[in-house]
Each structure stands twice: as C-alpha cells, then as structure tokens.
C-alpha positions in Angstrom: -6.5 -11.2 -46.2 -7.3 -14.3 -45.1 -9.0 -15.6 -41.9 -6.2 -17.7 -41.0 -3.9 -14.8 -41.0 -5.9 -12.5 -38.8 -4.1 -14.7 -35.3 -0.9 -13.9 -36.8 -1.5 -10.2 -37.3 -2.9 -9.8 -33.9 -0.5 -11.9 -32.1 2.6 -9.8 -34.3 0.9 -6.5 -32.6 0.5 -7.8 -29.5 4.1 -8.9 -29.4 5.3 -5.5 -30.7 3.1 -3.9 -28.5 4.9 -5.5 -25.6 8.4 -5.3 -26.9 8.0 -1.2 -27.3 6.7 -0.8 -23.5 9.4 -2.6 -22.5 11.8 -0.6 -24.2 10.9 2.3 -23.6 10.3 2.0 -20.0 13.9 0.2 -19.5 15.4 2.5 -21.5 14.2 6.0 -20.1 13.4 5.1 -16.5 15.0 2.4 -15.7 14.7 2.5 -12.0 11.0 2.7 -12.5 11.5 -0.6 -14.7 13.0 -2.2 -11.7 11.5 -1.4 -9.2 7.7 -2.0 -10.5 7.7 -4.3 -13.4 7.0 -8.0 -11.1 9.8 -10.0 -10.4 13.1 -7.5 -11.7 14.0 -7.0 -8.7 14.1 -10.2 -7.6 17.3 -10.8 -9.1 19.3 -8.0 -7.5 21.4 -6.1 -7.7 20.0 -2.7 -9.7 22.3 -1.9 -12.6 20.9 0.8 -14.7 23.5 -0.2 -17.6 21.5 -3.6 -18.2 18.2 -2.1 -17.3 19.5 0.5 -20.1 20.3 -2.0 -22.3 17.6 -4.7 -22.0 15.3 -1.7 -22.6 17.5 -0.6 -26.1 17.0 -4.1 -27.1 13.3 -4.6 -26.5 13.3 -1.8 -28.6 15.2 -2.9 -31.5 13.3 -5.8 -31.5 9.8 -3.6 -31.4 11.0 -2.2 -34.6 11.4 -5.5 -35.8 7.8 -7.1 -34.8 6.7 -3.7 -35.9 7.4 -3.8 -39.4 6.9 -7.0 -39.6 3.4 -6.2 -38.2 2.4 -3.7 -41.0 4.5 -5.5 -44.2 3.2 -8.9 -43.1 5.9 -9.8 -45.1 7.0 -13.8 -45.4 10.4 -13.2 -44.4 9.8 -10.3 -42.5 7.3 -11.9 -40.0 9.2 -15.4 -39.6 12.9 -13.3 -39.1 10.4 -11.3 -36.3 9.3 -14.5 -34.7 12.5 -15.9 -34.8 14.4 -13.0 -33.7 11.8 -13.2 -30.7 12.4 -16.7 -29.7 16.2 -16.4 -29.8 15.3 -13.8 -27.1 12.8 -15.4 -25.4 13.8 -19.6 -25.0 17.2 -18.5 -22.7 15.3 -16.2 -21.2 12.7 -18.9 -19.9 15.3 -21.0 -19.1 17.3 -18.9 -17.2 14.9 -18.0 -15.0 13.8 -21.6 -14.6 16.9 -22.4 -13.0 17.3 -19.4 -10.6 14.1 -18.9 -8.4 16.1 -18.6 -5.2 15.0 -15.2 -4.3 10.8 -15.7 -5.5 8.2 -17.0 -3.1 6.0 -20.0 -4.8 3.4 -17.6 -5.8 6.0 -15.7 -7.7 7.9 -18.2 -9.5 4.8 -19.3 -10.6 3.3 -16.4 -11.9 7.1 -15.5 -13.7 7.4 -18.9 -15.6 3.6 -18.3 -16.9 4.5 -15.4 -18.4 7.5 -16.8 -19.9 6.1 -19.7 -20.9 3.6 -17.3 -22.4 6.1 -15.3 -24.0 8.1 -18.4 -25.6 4.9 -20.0 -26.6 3.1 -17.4 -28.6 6.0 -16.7 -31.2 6.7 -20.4 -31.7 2.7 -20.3 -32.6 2.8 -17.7 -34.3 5.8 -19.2 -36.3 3.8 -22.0 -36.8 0.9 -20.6 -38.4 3.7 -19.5 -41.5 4.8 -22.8 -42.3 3.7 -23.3 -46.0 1.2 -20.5 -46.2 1.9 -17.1 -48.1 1.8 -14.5 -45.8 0.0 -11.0 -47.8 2.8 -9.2 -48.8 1.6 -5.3 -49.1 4.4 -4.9 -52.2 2.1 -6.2 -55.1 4.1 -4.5 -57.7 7.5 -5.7 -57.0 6.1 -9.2 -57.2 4.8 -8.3 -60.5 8.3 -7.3 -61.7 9.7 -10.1 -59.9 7.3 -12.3 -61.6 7.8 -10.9 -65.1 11.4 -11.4 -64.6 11.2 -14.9 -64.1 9.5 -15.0 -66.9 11.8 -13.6 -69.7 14.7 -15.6 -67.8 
C-alpha cells in the first residue's frame, strides 16, 4: 500500500465508522437520537418516522463507506465519497440557512461539524484523482488484463 493511501483508508473508516453509529442509533432508539445527539432537537418537532429513516439511511450509506473501506476499490471508494457528499453538501446548507432556534455557541459548533463533515469526503475525493487506488481483486485484473490482450 502506499503512504499516500493510508489518509484515505483512515478517513474511509472514520466516515463509516460515523455513518454506522448514526444509523444505528436513529434507527433503533430514535428518541434517544433526538433527544442527545447536539442540536436534533433544535429543529422540532420529534418525528420518529424521519428519525427512523435518517437512521436507515446512515446506514445504507455505512455499508457503502464500509466496503468501500475494506475493497479500497477505485470505483468503489470515489461512488462512497460521492454518495457521501450528495448527503452531506444540502445538509450543510440547510442548516446554514435555519439557525433560528440555536444560541451562537450552537450554531457555531453545528456548522463546524458540518463543515467538517462536507470537507473530509471532498478530501478524501481528492486524494483519488489520478492515482490507483489498491484494488484487493488481483486476479480478476489478471483476467481482465489478459483479455485485453487477446482482443
């Protein structure tokens, strides 16, 4: 592995590592998600539907970062990232635009983890561009390759 891979790895496992205590928090107590993760529940009302449903889709995106994570395969790690930003840019933006209910301190410490959390996949996606990222399926790119080369 190279060097300049091991940020990606670690940032992919801290990302999935996030996304699946998310999920799994929303999605099995999601009162408890609410009412002690900072800054839910500033933007009430309580609707265990959503917090349901945000928590099913940290998941799903888990699995994604997670595999990702352990293939650190090309497509699989940017389609990760990627997934991730879709996710996380309206995210920061929305909450941008609607700190009516936060005190200063609050806002401040929501959009820095947002910022944060836009940030670090767009970095992450970075580190991809034009680089090879270890694939762990060494001999389907042998068949691959000897295809190619009887074509």
């Amino acid at each position: 592995m190279k060097l300049t891979n091991i940020p990606l790895r670690v940032g992919l496992w801290l990302l999935t590592l996030v996304e699946l205590a998310v999920g799994v928090v929303a999605t099995l107590t999601p009162r408890v998600f609410y009412d002690h993760v900072p800054w839910v529940s500033l933007e009430p009302p309580y609707s265990e539907h959503l917090m349901r449903d945000y928590g099913a889709m940290n998941l799903a995106l888990g699995l994604l970062s997670l595999v990702a994570a352990i293939t650190m395969d090309r497509l699989m790690v940017r389609t990760a990232l990627v997934a991730y930003l879709i996710f996380a840019l309206p995210h920061l933006l929305f909450h941008l635009t609607h700190h009516q209910h936060y005190t200063a301190a609050a806002a401040i410490g929501e959009t820095t983890v947002l910022v944060v959390a836009a940030l670090l996949p767009a970095a992450l996606l970075f580190l991809t561009r034009g680089r090879a990222v270890p694939r762990s399926d060494k001999p389907h790119r042998a068949r691959r390759s000897a295809v190619q080369r009887s074509g």
